[in-house]
Backbone as a ProteinNet text record, in pm:
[ID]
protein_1_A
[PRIMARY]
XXXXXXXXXXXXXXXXXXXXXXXXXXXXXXXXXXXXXXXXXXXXXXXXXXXXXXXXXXXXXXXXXXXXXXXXXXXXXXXXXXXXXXXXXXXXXXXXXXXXXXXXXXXXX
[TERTIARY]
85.1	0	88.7	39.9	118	39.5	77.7	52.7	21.3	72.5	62.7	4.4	5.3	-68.6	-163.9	-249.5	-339.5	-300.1	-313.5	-274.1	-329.5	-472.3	-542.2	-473.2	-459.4	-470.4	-268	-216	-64	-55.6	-133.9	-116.5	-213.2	-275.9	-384.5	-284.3	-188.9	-171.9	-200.5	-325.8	-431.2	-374.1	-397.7	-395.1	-504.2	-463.1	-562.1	-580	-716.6	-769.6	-813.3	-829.4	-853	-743.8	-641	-488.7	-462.6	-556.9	-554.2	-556.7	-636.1	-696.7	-606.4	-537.5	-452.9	-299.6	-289	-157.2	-172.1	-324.9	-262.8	-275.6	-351.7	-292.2	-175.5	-106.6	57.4	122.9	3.6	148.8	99.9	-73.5	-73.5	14.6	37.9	139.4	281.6	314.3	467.3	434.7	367.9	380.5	347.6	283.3	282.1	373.3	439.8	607.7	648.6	731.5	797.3	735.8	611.8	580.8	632.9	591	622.9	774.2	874.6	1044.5	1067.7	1035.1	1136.9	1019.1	972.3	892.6	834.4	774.8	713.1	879.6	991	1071.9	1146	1163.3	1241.3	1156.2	1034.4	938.5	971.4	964.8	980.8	1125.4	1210.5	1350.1	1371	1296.7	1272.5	1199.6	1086.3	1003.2	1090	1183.3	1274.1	1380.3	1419.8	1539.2	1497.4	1407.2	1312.1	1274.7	1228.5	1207.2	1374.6	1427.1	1545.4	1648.5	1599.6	1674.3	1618	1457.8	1394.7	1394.5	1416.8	1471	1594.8	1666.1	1835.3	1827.4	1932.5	1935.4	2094.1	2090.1	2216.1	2286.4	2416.7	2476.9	2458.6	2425.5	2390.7	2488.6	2528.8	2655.3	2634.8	2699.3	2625.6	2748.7	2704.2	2780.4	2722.1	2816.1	2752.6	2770.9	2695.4	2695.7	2847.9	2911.5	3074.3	3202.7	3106.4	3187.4	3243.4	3204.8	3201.4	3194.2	3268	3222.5	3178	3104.7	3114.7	2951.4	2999.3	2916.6	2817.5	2693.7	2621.3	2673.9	2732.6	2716.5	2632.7	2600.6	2509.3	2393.2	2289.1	2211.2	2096.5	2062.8	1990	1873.8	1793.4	1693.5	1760.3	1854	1927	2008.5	2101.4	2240.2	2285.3	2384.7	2413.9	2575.6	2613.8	2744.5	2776.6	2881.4	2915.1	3089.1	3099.8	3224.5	3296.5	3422.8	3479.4	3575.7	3658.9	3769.9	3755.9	3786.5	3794	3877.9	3786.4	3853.1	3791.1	3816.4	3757.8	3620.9	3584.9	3406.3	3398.3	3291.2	3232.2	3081	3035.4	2881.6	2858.7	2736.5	2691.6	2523.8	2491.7	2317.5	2251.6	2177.1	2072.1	2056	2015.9	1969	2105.8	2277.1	2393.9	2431.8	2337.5	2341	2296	2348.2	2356.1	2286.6	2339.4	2297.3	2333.7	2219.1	2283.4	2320.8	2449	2523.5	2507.8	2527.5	2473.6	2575.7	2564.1	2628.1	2749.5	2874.8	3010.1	3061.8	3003.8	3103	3207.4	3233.8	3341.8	3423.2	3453.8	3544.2	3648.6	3516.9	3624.1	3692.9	3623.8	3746.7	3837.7
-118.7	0	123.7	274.2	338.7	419.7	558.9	664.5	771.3	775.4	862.9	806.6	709.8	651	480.9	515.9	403.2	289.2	196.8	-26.8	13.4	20.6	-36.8	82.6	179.5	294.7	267.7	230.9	172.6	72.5	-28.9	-175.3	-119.6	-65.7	-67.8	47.4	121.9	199.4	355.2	367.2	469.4	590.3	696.3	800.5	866.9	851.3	886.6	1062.5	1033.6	1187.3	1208.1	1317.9	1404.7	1419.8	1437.7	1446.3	1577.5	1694.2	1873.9	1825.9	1779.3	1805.1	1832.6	1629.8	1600	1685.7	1745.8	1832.6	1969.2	2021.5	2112.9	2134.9	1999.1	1947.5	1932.3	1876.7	1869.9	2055.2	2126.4	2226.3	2334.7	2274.8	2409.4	2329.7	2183.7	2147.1	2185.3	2162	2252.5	2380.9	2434.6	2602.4	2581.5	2507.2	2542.9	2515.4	2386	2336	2461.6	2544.9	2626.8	2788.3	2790.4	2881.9	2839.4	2763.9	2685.2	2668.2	2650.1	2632.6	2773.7	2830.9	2896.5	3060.8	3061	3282	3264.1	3172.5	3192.9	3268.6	3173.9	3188.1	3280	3350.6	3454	3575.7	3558.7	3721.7	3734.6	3623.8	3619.2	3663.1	3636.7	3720.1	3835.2	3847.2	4024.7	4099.2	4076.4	4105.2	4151	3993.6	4032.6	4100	4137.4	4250.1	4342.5	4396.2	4510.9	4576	4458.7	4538.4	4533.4	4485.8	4482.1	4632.7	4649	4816.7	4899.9	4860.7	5004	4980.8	4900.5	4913.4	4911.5	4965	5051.2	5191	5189.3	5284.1	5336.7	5434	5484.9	5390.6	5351.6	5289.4	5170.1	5102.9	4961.6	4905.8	4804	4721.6	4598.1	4647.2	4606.4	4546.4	4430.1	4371.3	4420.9	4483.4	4526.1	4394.6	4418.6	4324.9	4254.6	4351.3	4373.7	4318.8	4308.2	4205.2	4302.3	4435.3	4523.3	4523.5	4499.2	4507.5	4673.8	4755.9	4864.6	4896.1	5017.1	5090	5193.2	5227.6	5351.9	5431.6	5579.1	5722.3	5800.5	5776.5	5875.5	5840.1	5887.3	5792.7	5929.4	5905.2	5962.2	5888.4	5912.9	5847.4	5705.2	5752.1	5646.5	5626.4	5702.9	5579.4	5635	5537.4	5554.2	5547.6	5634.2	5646.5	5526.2	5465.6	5330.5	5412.2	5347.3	5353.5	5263.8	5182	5089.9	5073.3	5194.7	5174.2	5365.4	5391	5551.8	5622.1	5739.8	5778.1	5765.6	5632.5	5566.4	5536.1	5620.4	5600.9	5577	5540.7	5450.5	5543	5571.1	5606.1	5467.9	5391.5	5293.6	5298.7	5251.5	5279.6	5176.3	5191.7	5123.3	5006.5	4960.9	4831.7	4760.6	4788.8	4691.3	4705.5	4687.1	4630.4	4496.6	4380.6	4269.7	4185.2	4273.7	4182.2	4277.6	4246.3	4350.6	4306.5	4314	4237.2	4271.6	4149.1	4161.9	4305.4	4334.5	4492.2	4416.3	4510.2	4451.9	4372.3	4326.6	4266.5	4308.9	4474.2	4532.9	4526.4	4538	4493.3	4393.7	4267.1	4116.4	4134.9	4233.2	4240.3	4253.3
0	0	0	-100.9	-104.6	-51	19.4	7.1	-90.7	-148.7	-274.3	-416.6	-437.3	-548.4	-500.4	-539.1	-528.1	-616.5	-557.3	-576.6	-764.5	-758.2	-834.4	-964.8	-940	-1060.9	-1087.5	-994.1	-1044.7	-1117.7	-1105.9	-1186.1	-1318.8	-1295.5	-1468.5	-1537.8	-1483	-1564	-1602.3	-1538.3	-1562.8	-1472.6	-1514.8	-1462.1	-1354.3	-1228.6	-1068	-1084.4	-1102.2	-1111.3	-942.6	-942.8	-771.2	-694.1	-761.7	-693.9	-632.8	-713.8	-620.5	-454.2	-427.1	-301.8	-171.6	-223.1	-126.5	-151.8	-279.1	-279.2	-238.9	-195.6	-141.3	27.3	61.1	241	257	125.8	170	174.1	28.1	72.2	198.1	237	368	543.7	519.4	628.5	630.7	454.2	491	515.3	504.6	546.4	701.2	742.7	932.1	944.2	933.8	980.2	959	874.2	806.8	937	962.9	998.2	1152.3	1218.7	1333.4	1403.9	1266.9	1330.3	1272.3	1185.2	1126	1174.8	1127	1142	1269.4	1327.1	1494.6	1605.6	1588.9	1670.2	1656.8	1518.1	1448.7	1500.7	1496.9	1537.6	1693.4	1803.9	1888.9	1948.1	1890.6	1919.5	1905.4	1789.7	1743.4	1821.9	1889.2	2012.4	2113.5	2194	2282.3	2259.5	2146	2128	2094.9	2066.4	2083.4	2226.2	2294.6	2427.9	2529.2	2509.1	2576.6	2529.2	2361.1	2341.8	2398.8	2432.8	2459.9	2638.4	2723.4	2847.6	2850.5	2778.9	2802.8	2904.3	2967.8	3077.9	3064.3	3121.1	3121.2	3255.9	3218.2	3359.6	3326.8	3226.1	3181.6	3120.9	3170.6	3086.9	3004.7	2903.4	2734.9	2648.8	2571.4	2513.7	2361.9	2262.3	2108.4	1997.8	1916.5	1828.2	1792.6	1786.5	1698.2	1876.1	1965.2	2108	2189.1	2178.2	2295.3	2410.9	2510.9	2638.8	2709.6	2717.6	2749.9	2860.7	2888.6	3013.1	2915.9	2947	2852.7	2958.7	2884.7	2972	2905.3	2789.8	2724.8	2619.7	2630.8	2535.3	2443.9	2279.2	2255.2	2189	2070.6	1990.2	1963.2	1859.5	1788.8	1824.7	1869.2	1919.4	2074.9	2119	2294.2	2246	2372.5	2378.9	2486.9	2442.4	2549.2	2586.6	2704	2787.6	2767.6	2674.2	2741	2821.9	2798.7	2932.3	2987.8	3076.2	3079.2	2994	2974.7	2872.4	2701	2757.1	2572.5	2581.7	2456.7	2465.7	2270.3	2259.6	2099	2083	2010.8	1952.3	1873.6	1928.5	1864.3	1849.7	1727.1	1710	1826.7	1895.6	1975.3	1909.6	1812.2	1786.2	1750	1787.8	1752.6	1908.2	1985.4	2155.2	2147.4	2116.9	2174.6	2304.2	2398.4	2540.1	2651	2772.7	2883.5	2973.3	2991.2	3121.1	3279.3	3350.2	3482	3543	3651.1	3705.4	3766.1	3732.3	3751	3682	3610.5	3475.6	3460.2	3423.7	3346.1	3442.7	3595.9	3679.5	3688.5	3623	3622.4	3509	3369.8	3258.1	3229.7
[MASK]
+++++++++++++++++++++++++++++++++++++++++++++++++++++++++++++++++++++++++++++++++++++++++++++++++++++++++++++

């Protein structure tokens, strides 16, 4: 027994009419799979890195996309000034903030 083609319409030869139906159950399951691993979990990261730029604070220690370890001293619309050592400060856009590190990090660095 097959799935996809019927016993009787394989041995005669004949061509199995009503084949739409079941092809397009196959293609609205690959689209949930597809929607399910791949755009559910992708929007959801985007969500949490969204709200994680917009709870940035000054005094927050931040890892940048590009492996920054630095401190915010200054922040505007679009981009924050990060601290990494005194002295030395970076202008980076808000959304190439990475991750916000627990307080005292930059100590053990």
């Amino acid at each position: 027994m097959n799935f996809f083609i019927a016993d009787a319409a394989a041995q005669s030869g004949q061509s199995q009419g009503g084949g739409g139906f079941e092809f397009l159950i196959m293609i609205a399951i690959f689209f949930a799979i597809m929607y399910f691993l791949i755009i559910r979990p992708q929007t959801k990261r985007a969500k949490e890195h969204k709200a994680m730029v917009e709870s940035l604070a000054k005094g927050d220690e931040v890892i940048t996309n590009g492996g920054l370890l630095g401190r915010i001293v200054e922040m505007d619309d679009n981009f924050i000034r990060v601290e990494l050592a005194e002295g030395v400060q970076v202008s980076v856009q808000r959304t190439a903030i990475a991750t916000v590190m627990p307080k005292g990090t930059m100590k053990g660095a």
